[in-house]
N, C-alpha and C positions, 0 to 999 in steps of 0.2 A: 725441572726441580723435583715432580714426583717421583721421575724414574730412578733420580742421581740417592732422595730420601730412602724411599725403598728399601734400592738396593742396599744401600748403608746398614738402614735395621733389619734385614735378613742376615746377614753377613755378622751382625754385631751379636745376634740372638737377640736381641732389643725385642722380647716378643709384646709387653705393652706397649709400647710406644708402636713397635709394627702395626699392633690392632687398633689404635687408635686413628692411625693412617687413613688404615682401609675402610674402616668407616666412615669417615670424612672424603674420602674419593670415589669418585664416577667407576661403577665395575669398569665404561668403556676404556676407560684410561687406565684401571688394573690389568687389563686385559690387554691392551698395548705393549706394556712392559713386561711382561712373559718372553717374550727370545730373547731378551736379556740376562733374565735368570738360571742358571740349570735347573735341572730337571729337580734335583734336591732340593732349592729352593723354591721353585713352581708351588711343588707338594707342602712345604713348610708354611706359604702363602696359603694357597688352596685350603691347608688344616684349618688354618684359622679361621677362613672365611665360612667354612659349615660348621664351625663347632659358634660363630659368633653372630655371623650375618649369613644366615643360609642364604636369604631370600638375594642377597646379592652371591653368592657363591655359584648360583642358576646363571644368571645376570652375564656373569663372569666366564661360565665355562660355553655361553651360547656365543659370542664374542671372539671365542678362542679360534685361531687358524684349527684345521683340521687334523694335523700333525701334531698339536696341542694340545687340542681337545684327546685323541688319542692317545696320547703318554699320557694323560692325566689319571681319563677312566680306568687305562691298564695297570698304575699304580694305586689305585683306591680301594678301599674296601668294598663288597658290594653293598654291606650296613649304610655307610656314609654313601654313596652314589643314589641308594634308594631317598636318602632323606634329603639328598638337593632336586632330585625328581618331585616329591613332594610337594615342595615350595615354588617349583618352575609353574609358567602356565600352561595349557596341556598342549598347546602346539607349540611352544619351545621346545617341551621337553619331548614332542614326536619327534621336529626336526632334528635335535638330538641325535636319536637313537637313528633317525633312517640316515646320519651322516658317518655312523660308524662303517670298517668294515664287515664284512657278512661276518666272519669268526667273533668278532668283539661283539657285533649287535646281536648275536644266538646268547652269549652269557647275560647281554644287560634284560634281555627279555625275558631271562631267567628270574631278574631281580623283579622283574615287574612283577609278575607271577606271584612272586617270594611275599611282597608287598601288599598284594591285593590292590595295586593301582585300578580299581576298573575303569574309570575315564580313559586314562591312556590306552589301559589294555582295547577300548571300544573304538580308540581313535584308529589306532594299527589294526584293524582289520576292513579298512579301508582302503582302495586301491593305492599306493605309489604315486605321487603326484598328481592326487587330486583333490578335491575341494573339501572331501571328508578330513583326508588327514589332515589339512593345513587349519581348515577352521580353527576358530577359538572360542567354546561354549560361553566364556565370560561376556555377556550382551544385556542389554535390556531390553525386554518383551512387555507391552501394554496391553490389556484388554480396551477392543475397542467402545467399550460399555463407556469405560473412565472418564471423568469431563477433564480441561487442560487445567484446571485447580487438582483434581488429585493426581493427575499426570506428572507434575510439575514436584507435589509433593514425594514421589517414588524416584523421581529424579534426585532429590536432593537424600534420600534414604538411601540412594545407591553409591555413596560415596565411592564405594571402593571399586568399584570399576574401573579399569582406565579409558575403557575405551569407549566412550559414550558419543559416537558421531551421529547417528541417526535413533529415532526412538521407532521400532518395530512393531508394530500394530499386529495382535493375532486377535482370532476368536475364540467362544470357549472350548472350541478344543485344538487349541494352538496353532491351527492353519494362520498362516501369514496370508495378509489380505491386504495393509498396504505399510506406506513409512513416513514421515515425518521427521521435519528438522527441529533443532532446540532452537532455532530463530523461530521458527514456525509457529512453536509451541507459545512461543512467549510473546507472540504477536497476536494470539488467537484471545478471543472471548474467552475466562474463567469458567463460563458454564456450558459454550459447547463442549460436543461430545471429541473423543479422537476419531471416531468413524467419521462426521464430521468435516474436520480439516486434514485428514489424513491425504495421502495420494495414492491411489490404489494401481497407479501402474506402475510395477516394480521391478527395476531389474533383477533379480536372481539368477543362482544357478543351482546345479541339482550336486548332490555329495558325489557323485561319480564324473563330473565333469572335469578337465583338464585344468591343470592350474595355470599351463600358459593360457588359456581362453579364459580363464579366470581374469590373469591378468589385462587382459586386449580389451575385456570388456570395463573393468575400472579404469582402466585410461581409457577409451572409449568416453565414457557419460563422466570421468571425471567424479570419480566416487572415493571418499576416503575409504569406504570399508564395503564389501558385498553381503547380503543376504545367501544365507546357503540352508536349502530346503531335501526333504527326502521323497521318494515316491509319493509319500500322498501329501505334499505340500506344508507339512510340517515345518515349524521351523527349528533347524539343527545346532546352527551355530552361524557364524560371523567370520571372513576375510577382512582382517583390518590389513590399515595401508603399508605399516613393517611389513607384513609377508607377504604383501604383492613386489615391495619393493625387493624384498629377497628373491623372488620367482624369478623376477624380470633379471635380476641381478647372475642367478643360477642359469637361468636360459641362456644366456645372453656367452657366459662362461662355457657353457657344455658346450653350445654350437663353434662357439673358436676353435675350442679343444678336439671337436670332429674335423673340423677343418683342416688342419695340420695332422689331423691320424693319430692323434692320441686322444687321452680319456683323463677328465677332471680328478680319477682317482690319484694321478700324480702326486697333487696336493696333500695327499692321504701319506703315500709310500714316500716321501722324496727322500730317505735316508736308506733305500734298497734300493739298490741299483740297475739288478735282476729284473727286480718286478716292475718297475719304468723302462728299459730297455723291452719287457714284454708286450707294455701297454706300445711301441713306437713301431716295432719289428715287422707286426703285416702292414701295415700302411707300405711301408718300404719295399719289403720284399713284392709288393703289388708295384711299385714304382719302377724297381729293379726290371721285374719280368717285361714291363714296358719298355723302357728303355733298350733292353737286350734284342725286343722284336724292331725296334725304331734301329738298332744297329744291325739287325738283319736286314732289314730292307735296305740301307744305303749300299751292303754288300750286293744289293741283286742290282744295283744302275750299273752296268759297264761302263765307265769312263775314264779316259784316259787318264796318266797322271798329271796331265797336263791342268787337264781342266781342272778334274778332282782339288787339284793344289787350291786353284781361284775360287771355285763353288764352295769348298768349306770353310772360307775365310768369311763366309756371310750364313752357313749356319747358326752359329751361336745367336746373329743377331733375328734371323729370320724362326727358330725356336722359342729363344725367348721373350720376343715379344707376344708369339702365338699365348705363351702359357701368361705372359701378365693380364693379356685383356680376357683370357679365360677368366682368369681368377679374379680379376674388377668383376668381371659380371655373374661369375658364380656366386661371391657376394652379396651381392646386392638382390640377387635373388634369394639365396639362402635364407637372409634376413627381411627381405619382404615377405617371403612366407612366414618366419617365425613370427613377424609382428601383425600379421593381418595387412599387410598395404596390397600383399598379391592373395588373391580368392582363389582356386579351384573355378574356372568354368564360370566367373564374372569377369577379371580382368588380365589373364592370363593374356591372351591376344594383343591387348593396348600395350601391356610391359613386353612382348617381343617384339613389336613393331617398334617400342621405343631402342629397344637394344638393338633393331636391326638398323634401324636410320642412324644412333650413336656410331657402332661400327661403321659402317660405312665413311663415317666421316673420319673416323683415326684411323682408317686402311687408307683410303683416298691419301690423307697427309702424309704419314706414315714411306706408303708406297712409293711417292714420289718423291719423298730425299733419300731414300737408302737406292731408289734406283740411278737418280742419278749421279750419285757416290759411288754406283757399282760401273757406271758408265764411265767415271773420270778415272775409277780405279783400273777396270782391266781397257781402258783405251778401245771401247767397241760398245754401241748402244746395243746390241745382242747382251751380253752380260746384263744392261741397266735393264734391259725388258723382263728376261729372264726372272732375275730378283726383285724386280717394282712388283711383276705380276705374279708372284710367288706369294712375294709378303701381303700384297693385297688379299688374295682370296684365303689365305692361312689365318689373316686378322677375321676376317669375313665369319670363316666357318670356325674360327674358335670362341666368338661373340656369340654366334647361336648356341654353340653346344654349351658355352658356361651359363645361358640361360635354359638352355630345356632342360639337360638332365637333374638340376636339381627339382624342376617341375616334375620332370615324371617319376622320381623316384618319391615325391611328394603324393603322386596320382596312384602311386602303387602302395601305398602304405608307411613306407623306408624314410627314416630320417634324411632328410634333402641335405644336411650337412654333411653325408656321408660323402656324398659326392663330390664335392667341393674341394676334394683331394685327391685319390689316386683315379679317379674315374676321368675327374675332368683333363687334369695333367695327363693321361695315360691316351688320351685321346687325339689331345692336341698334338703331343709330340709324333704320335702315329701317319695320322694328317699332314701333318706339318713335312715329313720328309717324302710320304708321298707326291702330295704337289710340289713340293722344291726342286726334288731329283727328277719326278716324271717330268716336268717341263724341260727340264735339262737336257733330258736323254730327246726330247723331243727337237729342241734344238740343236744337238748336240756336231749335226753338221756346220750351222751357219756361228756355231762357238769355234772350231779348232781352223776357220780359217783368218 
C-alpha cells in the first residue's frame, strides 16, 4: 500500500500529500520503493526528503542498492549532498562515500573539503576496512571518579544517543580502563564509585585493526558494540552491532563474488555491460588457458579410437565430479578462514584430516558405482577398474587441493577466495585427465582385448 501511495503522489505532483507520506514512513521502506520509481521521480522524492526531513534523507540514501545510491549522488547538487552528510552519523556517512566509485568518491570528497566536515574528513584518513573508519564517535564515556547516582544521571542527559549498550569507563585522561552494563549500573549501590563495579577486562580493538576480526571478535564474546581505542589506549569511538552486521554481511558478499571471479563492484555498474564483462573476463580466460592445457594433454594419450570412443563417455563424469568436491571443500575452507573456525598454525591439520577422511569416504562410494556401471557398460571389469580407480584418487587429490590452496594462499598473504576459483578448477581438471588417461594408456593392452 506504501509503494502503490507513493507512487500515485509522485506521479500526481501531489507534492503535500507526497511529504506528508514520507514522513509518516520508515526511510527503510522509502528506500525499498526506489526500483520502482524512475530515476525523475527518485530525485522528486529525494528533493523533498532534504529540503524536509534531512535527517531521514541520510536514513534513506544509506539503505539504497548501490546503483541507487549512485544515480542519486550523480544527479544532486553538491550543496544538497553536503547537507545530508551533515545530518548522517559519521560512519554512515564514511560508508557512504567508501561505496561510491573511485571517480564519484574523488568529487564527493571534494564536498567534504568544500564543507569543512572535519569529523569525517578524520574518519577517511583511516585505513579501508578498519575499525577507524567504521567507528561511531557518538558513545558514552564515564569518568571513573563518578558514583552510579551520577552515572545514571548522565545517562538519562544523554538522550540522544542511540546507542547506549554499554557505559565506557575512562580516566582523566580518557584511557579506557573498563566497561559496564546499564543492568549493572542499576543493580549497583547509588554511592559506589564506577571504578568500583566496573569490569576492567575489556575486549577491544585498536583503529587499525581489521573489520572482519572486528567482527569474529563481537560474535566471539557476543557484544552488541566494540570498544575501539588508539595507540595509547585512548578511547576513539564505538563498533555498534548495525556495522558489524554490515561487515559480516559485506564479507560474506565479497568472498562469493571472488569465488566465481568477479568483484562486488557488479552491483555498482550493472547498467554497463563493458565494465561487468571486465570484472568476469580474467577469471575465464585463466579457466580457458586451463582447459586448453587439459586438452593438450588428452591429445598426448595415444589411443585407439576404439577405446578413446568408451573412456570419453566417462570423462564428463569423472571431471566433474573432481571439480564438485573441489569446490565443497574449497568452500568450506574459504569460509572457515574468513570466519575464524580455521586458525593459521592452530587447527589447520585437524580441518585437513577432517577433509581427508570426508574424501575418502565419497571417493570410496563414488568409485564404486560409476566403476561398476563402467563394467556393465563396456562389458569387461578392465573398464570398471580403470574408471573406479580413476574417479577414486581424482576425488582424493581434488579434496586436498580444494582444502590447501585456499590455506596457503591464506599463509601467503592472498585473499584465500581467490582461489576457490580458477586455481582450484584449473587444477583439478589438469589432474583429473592426468590420472584418467595415464591409467588408461597404462592399461591400454588388457582394454583393446
Amino acid at each position: 500500500m506504501i509503494g502503490e501511495t507513493l507512487r500515485r503522489f509522485v506521479r500526481r505532483g501531489a507534492r503535500s500529500h507526497l511529504s506528508k507520506l514520507l514522513g509518516k514512513t520508515r526511510p527503510e521502506d522509502v528506500a525499498l520503493q526506489f526500483p520502482r520509481l524512475t530515476p525523475a521521480e527518485q530525485l522528486e522524492v529525494f528533493d523533498i526528503l532534504i529540503q524536509e526531513y534531512p535527517e531521514s534523507a541520510g536514513a534513506v540514501l544509506v539503505e539504497l542498492e548501490p546503483q541507487q545510491q549512485q544515480a542519486v549522488l550523480e544527479a544532486l547538487d553538491p550543496q544538497k549532498i553536503a547537507r545530508v552528510l551533515t545530518r548522517m552519523s559519521v560512519d554512515d556517512a564514511v560508508s557512504l562515500v567508501d561505496s561510491l566509485p573511485p571517480d564519484l568518491r574523488d568529487k564527493r570528497l571534494e564536498i567534504v573539503d568544500l564543507r569543512n566536515l572535519a569529523e569525517l574528513q578524520t574518519h577517511l584518513t583511516f585505513g579501508d576496512d578498519t575499525a577507524g573508519r567504521l567507528m561511531d564517535t557518538a558513545y558514552l564515556a564515564l569518568d571513573e571518579a563518578l558514583t552510579v547516582a551520577e552515572a545514571i544521571g548522565e545517562v538519562q542527559r544523554s538522550s540522544e544517543l542511540d546507542n547506549v549498550f554499554y557505559l565506557y569507563v575512562v580516566d582523566g585522561e580518557h584511557h579506557l580502563v573498563g566497561v559496564t552494563s546499564l543492568r549493572q549500573l542499576l543493580l549497583s549501590h547509588p554511592e559506589k564509585t564506577l571504578g568500583d563495579v566496573m569490569t576492567r577486562s575489556v575486549i577491544k580493538v585498536h583503529t587499525d585493526t581489521d573489520q572482519e576480526d572486528v567482527a569474529q571478535l563481537a560474535a566471539r564474546y557476543n557484544l552488541l558494540a566494540m570498544p575501539v581505542t588508539d595507540d595509547s589506549n585512548h578511547l576513539a569511538g564505538i563498533v555498534t552491532l548495525d556495522d558489524i552486521i554490515d561487515v559480516v554481511e559485506e564479507e560474506a558478499n565479497e568472498d562469493f563474488f571472488k569465488m566465481v571471479g568477479t568483484s562486488d563492484d557488479e552491483l555498482v555498474y550493472q547498467d554497463r555491460s563493458f565494465k561487468v564483462a571486465g570484472f568476469r573476463l580474467p577469471w575465464l580466460l585463466i579457466n580457458m588457458a586451463g582447459l586448453l592445457l587439459a586438452g593438450a594433454l588428452i591429445g598426448f594419450f595415444e589411443v585407439t579410437w576404439k577405446e578413446a570412443a568408451l573412456l570419453v563417455t566417462f570423462v564428463p563424469v569423472v571431471m566433474g565430479m573432481g571439480g564438485n568436491i573441489g569446490s565443497q571443500t574449497s568452500t568450506i575452507a574459504v569460509r572457515g578462514l574468513a570466519t575464524g573456525r580455521i586458525v593459521i598454525g592452530e587447527s589447520v591439520r585437524r580441518f585437513l584430516w577432517q577433509q581427508f577422511k570426508v574424501g575418502t569416504v565419497l571417493a570410496v562410494v563414488c568409485a564404486a558405482l560409476i566403476g561398476v556401471g563402467a563394467m556393465i557398460w563396456g562389458a569387461s571389469s578392465a573398464y570398471g577398474l580403470v574408471v573406479g580407480i580413476s574417479l577414486f584418487l581424482v576425488l582424493m587429490l581434488a579434496s586436498v587441493n580444494g582444502a590447501m590452496i585456499p590455506i596457503v594462499f591464506e599463509r601467503l598473504g592472498v585473499d584465500p577466495a581467490v582461489a576457490a576459483g580458477p586455481l582450484v578448477t584449473t587444477s583439478n581438471d589438469i589432474t583429473g585427465i592426468l590420472i584418467y588417461f595415464g591409467l588408461a594408456s597404462m592399461f591400454i593392452e588388457i582394454l583393446v582385448r
